[in-house]
C-alpha positions in Angstrom: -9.6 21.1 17.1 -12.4 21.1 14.5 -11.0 21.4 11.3 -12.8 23.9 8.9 -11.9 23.6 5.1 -14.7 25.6 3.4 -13.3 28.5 0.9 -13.4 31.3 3.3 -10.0 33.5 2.5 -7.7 35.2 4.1 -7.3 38.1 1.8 -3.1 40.2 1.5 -3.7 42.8 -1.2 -4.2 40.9 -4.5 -3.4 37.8 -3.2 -5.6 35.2 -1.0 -5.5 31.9 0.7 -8.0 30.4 2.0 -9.1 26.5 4.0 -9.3 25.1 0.8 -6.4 26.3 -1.0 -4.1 25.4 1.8 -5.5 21.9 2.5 -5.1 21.2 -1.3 -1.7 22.0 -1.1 -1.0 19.9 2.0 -3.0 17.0 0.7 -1.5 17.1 -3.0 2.2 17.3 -1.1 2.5 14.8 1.3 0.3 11.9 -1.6 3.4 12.8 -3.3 5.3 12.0 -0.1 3.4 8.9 0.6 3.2 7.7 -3.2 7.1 8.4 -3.1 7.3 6.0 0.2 5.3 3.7 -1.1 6.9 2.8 -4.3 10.4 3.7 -3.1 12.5 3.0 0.1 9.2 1.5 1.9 7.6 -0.6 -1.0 5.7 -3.5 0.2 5.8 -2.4 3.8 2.2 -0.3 3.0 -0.6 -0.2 0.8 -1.0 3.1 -0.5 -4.9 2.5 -1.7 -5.3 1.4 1.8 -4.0 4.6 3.6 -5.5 6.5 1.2 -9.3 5.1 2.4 -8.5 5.7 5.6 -6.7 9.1 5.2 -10.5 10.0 3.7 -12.0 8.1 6.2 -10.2 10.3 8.6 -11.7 13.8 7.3 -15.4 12.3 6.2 -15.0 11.6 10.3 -14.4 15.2 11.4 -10.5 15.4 11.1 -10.0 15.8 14.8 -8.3 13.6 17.3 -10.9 11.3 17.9 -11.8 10.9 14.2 -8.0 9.3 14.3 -8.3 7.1 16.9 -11.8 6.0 15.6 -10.1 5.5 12.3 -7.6 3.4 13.2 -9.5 1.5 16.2 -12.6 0.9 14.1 -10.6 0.0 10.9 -7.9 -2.2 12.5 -11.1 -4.3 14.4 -12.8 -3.9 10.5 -9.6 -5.8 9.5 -10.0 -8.3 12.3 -13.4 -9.2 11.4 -12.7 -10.1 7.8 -9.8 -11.9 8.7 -11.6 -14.4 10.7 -14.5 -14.5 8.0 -12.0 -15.2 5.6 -10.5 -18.2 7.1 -14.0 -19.5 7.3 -14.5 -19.1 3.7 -11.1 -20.6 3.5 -12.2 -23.1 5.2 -14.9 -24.2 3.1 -13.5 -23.2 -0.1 -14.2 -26.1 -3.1 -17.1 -27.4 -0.4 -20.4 -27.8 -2.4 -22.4 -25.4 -0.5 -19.6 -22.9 -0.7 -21.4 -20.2 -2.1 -23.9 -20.4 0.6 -21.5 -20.5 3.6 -19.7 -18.0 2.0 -22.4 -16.0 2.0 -23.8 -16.8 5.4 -20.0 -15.8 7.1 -19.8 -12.8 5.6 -23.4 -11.8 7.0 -23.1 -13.0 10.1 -19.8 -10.9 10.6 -21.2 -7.9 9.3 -23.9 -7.6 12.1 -21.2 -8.3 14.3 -19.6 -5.7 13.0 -22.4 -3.0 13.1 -23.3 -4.3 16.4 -19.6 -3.8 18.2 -21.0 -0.4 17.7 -22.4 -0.4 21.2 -19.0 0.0 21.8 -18.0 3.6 22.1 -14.5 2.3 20.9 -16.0 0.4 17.6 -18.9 3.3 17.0 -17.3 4.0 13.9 -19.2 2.0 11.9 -17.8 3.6 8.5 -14.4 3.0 9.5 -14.8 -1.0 10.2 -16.5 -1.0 7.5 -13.8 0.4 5.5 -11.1 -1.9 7.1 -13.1 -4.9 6.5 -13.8 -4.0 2.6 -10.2 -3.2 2.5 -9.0 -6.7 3.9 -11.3 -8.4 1.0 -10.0 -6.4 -1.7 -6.1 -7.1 -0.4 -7.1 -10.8 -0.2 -9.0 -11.0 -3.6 -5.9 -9.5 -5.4 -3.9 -11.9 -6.6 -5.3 -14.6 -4.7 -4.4 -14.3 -1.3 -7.7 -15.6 0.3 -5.7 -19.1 1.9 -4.5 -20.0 5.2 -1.1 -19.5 4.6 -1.4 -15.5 4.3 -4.4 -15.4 6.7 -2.8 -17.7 9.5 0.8 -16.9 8.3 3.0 -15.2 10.7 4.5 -12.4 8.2 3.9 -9.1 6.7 1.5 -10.8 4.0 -0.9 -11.3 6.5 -3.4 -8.5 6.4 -3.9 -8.5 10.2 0.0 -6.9 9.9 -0.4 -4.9 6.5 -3.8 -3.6 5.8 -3.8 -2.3 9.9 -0.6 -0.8 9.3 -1.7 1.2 6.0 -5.0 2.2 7.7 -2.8 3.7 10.9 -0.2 5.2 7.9 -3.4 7.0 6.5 -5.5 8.2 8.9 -1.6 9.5 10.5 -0.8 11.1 6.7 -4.7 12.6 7.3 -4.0 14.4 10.4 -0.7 15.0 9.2 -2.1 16.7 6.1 -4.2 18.9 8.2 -1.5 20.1 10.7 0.6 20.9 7.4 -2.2 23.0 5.3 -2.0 24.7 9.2 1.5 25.4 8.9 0.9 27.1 4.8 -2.0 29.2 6.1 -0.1 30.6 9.1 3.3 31.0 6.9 1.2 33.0 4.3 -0.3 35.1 6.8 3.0 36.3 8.0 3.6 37.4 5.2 
């Protein structure tokens, strides 16, 4: 099912609801939820700045069930590409030519990453790419671009948590749609 969020309304009377209206609702709700989860009983098990790119991700891809699994399939093999470029740079970090082969891993992996594309699985390209600039940012904050988080076998590494906050979002996107479903028809009833 298409989602369609323009601001056609649904008129009762005085009173109208429209796409728009209820999708704002659903989407204001449940960031509470997720900010709420994120900062409270599930702290450091998600990032919510990651599930929130791929909850967007989701919708700027259609909102339907295949924008999902594209979302999560795309963005979790976005993830593994900059994982493996960053133990590269790892690798040659305080090397002379750093900058260079720096530069050189991150380009080759990036037209790796726009070619998977032949790939109907990895034809997102959006969505890798968002994975893969979210892995960076995670490992540029606070310095976690080193083999022990990138080769470490815990929830630090980003294989574990940046895929698990892109599946989060792009679950809390569909999620959001079904509910700003739910207000429509529940105003309508009435």
């Amino acid at each position: 099912m298409k989602a369609n969020y323009h601001n056609r309304g649904e008129t009762f009377g005085d009173v109208s609801m429209n796409n728009l209206t209820a999708l704002s609702l659903s989407i204001g709700i449940l960031s509470g939820v997720a900010t709420f989860l994120c900062v409270g009983p599930t702290a450091g098990l998600f990032l919510i700045w990651a599930a929130t790119i791929a909850w967007a991700a989701y919708f700027a891809l259609g909102a339907t069930d295949a924008a999902l699994k594209s979302v999560i399939i795309c963005g979790a093999f976005g993830v593994l590409m900059a994982s493996v470029t960053a133990i590269l740079i790892a690798s040659v970090a305080g090397s002379a030519a750093f900058s260079i082969l720096a530069s050189l891993a991150v380009a080759i992996s990036v037209i790796v990453l726009c070619l998977a594309a032949h790939f109907p699985e990895l034809a997102a390209i959006p969505a890798s790419v968002l994975g893969y600039s979210a892995t960076f940012a995670y490992l540029l904050e606070g310095g976690k671009l080193n083999h022990d988080v990138l080769l470490g076998v815990s929830w630090s590494n980003p294989l574990l948590i940046v895929t698990a906050s892109i599946a989060i979002g792009a679950y809390f996107g569909k999620g959001s749609v079904l509910f700003s479903n739910k207000i429509l028809e529940s105003f309508n009833k009435k």
